[in-house]
N, C-alpha and C positions, 0 to 999 in steps of 0.2 A: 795243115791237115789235123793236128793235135788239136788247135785252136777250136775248127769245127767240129771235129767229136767230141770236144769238152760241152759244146753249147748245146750241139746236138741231144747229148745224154744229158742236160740240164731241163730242154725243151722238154723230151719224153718223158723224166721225172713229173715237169708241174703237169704233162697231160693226163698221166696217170693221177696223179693226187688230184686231178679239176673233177675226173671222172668218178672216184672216188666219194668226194663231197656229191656230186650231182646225183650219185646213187643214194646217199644219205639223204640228203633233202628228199628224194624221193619217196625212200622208206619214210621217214617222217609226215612225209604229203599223207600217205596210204593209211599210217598210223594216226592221224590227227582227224581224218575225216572218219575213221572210223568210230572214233570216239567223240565226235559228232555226232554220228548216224545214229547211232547208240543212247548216247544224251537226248538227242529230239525225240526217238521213239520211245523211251523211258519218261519225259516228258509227257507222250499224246497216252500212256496205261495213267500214269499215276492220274491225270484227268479224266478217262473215264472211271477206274475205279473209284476215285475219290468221289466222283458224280452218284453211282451208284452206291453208293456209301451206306444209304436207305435200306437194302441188304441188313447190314449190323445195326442200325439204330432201332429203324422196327422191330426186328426180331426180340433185342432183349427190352423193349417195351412190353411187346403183346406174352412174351415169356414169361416175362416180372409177373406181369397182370396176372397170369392164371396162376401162379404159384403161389400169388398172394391169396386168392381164394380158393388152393387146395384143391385142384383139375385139372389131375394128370392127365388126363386122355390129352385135352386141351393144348398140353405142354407139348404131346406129340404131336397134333395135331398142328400146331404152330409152327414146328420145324418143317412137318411135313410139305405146309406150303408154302414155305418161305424157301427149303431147295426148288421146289417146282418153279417158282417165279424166277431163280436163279438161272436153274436150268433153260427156260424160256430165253431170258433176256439174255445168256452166255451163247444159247446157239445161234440166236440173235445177228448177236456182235459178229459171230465167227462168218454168219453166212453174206455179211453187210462187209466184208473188209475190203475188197475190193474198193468201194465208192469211201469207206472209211479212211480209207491208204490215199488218195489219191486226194480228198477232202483237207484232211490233217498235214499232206506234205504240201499241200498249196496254203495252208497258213503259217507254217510254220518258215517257210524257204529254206535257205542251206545252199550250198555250191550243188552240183548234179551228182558228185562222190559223195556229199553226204548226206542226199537225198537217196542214194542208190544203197549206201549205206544203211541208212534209217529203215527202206523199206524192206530188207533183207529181216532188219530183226523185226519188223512191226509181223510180216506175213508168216514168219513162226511163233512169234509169242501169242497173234492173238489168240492162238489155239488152245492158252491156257484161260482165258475170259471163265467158259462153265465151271473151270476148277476154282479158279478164283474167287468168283461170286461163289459157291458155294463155302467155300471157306469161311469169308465174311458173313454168310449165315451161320456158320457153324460158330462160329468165336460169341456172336451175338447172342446166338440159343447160351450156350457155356456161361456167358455173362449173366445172361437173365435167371436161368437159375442159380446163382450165385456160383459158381465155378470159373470166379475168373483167374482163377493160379491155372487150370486144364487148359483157358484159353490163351495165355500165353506160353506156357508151356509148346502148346501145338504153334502158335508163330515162329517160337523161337527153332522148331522139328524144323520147318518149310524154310525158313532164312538159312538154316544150318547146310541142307538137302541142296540149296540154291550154291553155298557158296562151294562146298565140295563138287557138284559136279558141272559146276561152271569151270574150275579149274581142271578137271579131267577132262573136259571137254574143248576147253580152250588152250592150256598152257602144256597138256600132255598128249592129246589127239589131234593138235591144232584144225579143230573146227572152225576157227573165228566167229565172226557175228550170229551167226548160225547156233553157234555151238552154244554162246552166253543164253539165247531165247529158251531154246531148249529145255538147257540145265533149269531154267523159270519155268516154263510146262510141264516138267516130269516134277520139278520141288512140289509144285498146286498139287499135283496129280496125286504123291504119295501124300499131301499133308491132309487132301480131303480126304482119300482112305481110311488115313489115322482117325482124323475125328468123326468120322462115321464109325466106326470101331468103338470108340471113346463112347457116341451117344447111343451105340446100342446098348454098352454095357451100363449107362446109367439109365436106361427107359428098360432095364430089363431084358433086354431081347428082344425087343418089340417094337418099330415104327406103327403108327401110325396108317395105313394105307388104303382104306374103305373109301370109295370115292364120293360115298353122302356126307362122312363125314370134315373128310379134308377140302371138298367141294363146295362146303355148306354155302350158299350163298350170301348170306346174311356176314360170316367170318369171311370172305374173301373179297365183300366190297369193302367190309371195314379197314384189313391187312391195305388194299389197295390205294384206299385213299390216305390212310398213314403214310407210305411208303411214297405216294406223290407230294402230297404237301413238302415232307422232309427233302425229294428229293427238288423241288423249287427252295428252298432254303439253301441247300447247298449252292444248287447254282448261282444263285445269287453272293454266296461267298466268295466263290470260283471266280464270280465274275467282276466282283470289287476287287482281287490282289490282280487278276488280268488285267484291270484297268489301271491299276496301279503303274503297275508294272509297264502296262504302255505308256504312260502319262510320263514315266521315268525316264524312258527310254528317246522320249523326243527333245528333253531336257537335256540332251547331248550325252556321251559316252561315256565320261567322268561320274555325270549325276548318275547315270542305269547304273556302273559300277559300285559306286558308293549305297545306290538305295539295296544292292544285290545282299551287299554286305550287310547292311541294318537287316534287312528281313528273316536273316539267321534268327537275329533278338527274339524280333516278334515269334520266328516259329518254336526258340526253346521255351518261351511262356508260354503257348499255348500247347506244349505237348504236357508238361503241368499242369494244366486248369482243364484239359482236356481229361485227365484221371480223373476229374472231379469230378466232371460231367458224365463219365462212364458209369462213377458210384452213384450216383443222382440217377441216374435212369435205372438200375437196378432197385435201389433203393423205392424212390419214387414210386414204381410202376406196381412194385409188389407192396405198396402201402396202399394203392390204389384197389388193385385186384383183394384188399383184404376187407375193404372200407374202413379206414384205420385211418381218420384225419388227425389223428393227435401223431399217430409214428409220421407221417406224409409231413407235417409240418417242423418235424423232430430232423427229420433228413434234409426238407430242404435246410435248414437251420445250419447244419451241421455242413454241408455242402457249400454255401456260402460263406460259412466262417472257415473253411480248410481253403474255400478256392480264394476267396480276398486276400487272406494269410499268405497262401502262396504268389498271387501276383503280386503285391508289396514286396516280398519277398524276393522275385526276380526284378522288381524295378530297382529296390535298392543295390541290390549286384548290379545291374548294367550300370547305374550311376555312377558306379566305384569302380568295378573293372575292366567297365567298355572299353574304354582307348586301349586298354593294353589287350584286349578280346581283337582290336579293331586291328591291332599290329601282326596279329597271330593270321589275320584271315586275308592281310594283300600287304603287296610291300610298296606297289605305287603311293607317291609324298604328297599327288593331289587328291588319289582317291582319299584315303587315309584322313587329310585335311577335310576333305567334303563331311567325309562321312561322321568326323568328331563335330562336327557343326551343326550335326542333324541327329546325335548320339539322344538329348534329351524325346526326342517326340518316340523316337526306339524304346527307348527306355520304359517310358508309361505304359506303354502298350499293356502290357500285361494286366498292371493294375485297372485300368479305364477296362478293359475287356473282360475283367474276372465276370462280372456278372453276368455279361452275354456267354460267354464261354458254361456260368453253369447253370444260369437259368435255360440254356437250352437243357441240359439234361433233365433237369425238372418239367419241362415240358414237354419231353420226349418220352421221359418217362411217364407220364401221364394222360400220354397224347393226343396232347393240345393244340396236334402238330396243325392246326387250321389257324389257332391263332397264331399261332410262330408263325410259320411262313406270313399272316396276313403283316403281323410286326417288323418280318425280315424285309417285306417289303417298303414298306416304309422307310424303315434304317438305310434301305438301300437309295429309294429316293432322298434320303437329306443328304448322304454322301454324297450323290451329284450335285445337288443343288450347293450346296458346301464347298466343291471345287469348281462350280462353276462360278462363286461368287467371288472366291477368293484366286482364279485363276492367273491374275494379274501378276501374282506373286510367287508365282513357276512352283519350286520344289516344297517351300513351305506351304504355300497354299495344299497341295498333294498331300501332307503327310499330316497337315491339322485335318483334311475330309476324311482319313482315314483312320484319324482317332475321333473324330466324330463319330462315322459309323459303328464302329466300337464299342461307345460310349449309348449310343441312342440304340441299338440295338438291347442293350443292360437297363437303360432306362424303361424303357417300353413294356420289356417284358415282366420289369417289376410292379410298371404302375397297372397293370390286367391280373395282376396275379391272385389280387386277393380276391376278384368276383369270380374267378375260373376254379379258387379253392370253395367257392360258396356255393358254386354251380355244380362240382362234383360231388362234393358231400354231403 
């Protein structure tokens, strides 16, 4: 009898400890997809905003412009319908999400938790879209007139806003997924505030709001056809790292891993070369708006020589500290092995991309943006042509089409450049 109550109370120990674990796992199921769900839908914003992106480029183009020729009305005038088109396309989005939701989680997949997941946060976040797009107006306005310390200043207000009441929200009200959207809704919400506050107080107390003048026709087909071409240029970028990134991914789970890992590279060089094409479009735009070809070609000059400097600059860092960047960012021995194998094509990125990277500002700034896109497209067709020819040869082939594109994108819009300076001035 001892015997079976020793075993007895042995059995009911492992069933309580099985039960135990199987609660764990479960908490962890719950917790894993939801940061899934989270991830995908973080995923489908940073894609449309980044689409809409045209928002910020235009604005401090058509900004720069009038500042450089000294019209102010102008300057308001430009904000004015740069929120308006914001507003549009943001109530847009809000009112499409339904077919938007349902669209984006049938491309994306996920198990149904974190499909269920994802769409908990996508159905409140997207409510931040008008705040959003406005913001990316407002940053661009701040940029164009030269105010780009105000304009990060106020990102840095709405990241701050986001991470404090995402934790109030989530870690201390337990909201969950709900809660994270949220806290991104109310952060848009007080950061456009803020920088509507910001640009009253630098336009004086004054927008803009006569509806001949912010209506003009003549400014609103112009604003619009900017703000299309740029926003076909983006897609077209969007749509070469997408493809990438699929072409990765059929190269089996080792190679997506490893390619995950290199495109870190490529994005710290282009948040680099990217400042340089923000100062180019200020720069540029307000040499333009002044007729001032000798500053316009002072800038590009100067723009090119900071952004080259800087992509050299980052390629020689990955050359020398990639493996041990590459150790910091997985511990798997084959990823790690792939990805030091394919560190060199990582690596150049930068520099082969410095010119596309700042000859878009220059011709953003100036905007050209008919020929950019007409060149984007281009660049985009060699890049397929590029991996289709080189397909034979899986991951290399992929990652020469994509410094191709890079490369012929910088090329292109150098070799137009100097009849689009002769055609403006």
């Amino acid at each position: 009898m001892q015997a079976l109550a020793f075993w007895k109370t042995v059995i009911d120990d492992r069933v309580d400890l099985l039960d135990r674990i199987l609660e764990l796992l479960d908490t962890n199921r719950v917790r894993y997809c939801v940061i899934g769900g989270v991830a995908l839908a973080a995923i489908v914003f940073d894609g449309i905003y980044w689409l809409f992106g045209f928002l910020r480029m235009g604005t401090v183009a058509l900004t720069a412009q009038a500042l450089g020729e000294g019209d102010a009305a102008e300057q308001r005038a430009v904000l004015s319908r740069a929120l308006l088109l914001a507003a549009i396309v943001g109530a847009t989005l809000v009112a499409l999400q339904a077919p938007l939701a349902s669209a984006t989680s049938e491309l994306l997949g996920g198990s149904d938790a974190v499909r269920q997941a994802a769409q908990t946060y996508f159905f409140v976040r997207i409510w931040s879209a008008p705040f959003t797009l406005g913001n990316l107006t407002l940053i661009g306005w701040l940029t164009g007139i030269a105010r780009a310390t105000t304009a990060l200043a106020l990102q840095i207000v709405i990241n701050a806003i986001n991470i404090v009441l995402t934790a109030l929200f989530v870690l201390w009200l337990d909201f969950g997924i709900a809660g994270a959207a949220l806290a991104a809704v109310l952060a848009e919400a007080v950061g456009l505030a803020a920088g509507l506050a910001v640009a009253w107080r630098l336009l004086g107390g004054r927008f803009e709001t006569a509806a001949a003048i912010v209506l003009q026709r003549s400014k609103l087909v112009r604003m619009l056809s900017v703000n299309r071409d740029i926003m076909i240029r983006t897609a077209c970028v969007i749509g070469a790292f997408a493809f990438f990134a699929a072409q990765g991914a059929r190269a089996g789970d080792t190679a997506l891993a490893a390619n995950a890992v290199l495109q870190n590279f490529v994005l710290i060089g282009s948040f680099f070369l990217d400042g340089m094409a923000t100062a180019a479009e200020q720069l540029c735009g307000r040499s333009v708006g002044a007729r001032d070809r000798s500053a316009f070609m002072d800038a590009t000059r100067l723009a090119l020589g900071w952004g080259v400097g800087f992509g050299a600059a980052c390629t020689a860092s990955f050359l020398v500290g990639g493996p041990a960047l590459i150790d910091m960012m997985t511990t798997n021995a084959d990823v790690r092995r792939l990805a030091n194998d394919f560190m060199p094509f990582a690596a150049v990125a930068p520099v082969l991309g410095a010119l596309a990277y700042t000859l878009d500002g220059v011709y953003i700034g100036a905007t050209w943006a008919r020929d950019m896109r007409n060149l984007m497209l281009t660049a985009f067709a060699l890049y397929l042509a590029t991996w289709w020819a080189l397909r034979d040869y899986g991951n290399t082939g992929l990652w020469v089409a994509i410094l191709v594109f890079l490369a012929a994108r910088g090329a292109l819009q150098a070799a137009r450049y100097r009849a689009l300076v002769q055609a403006t001035f």
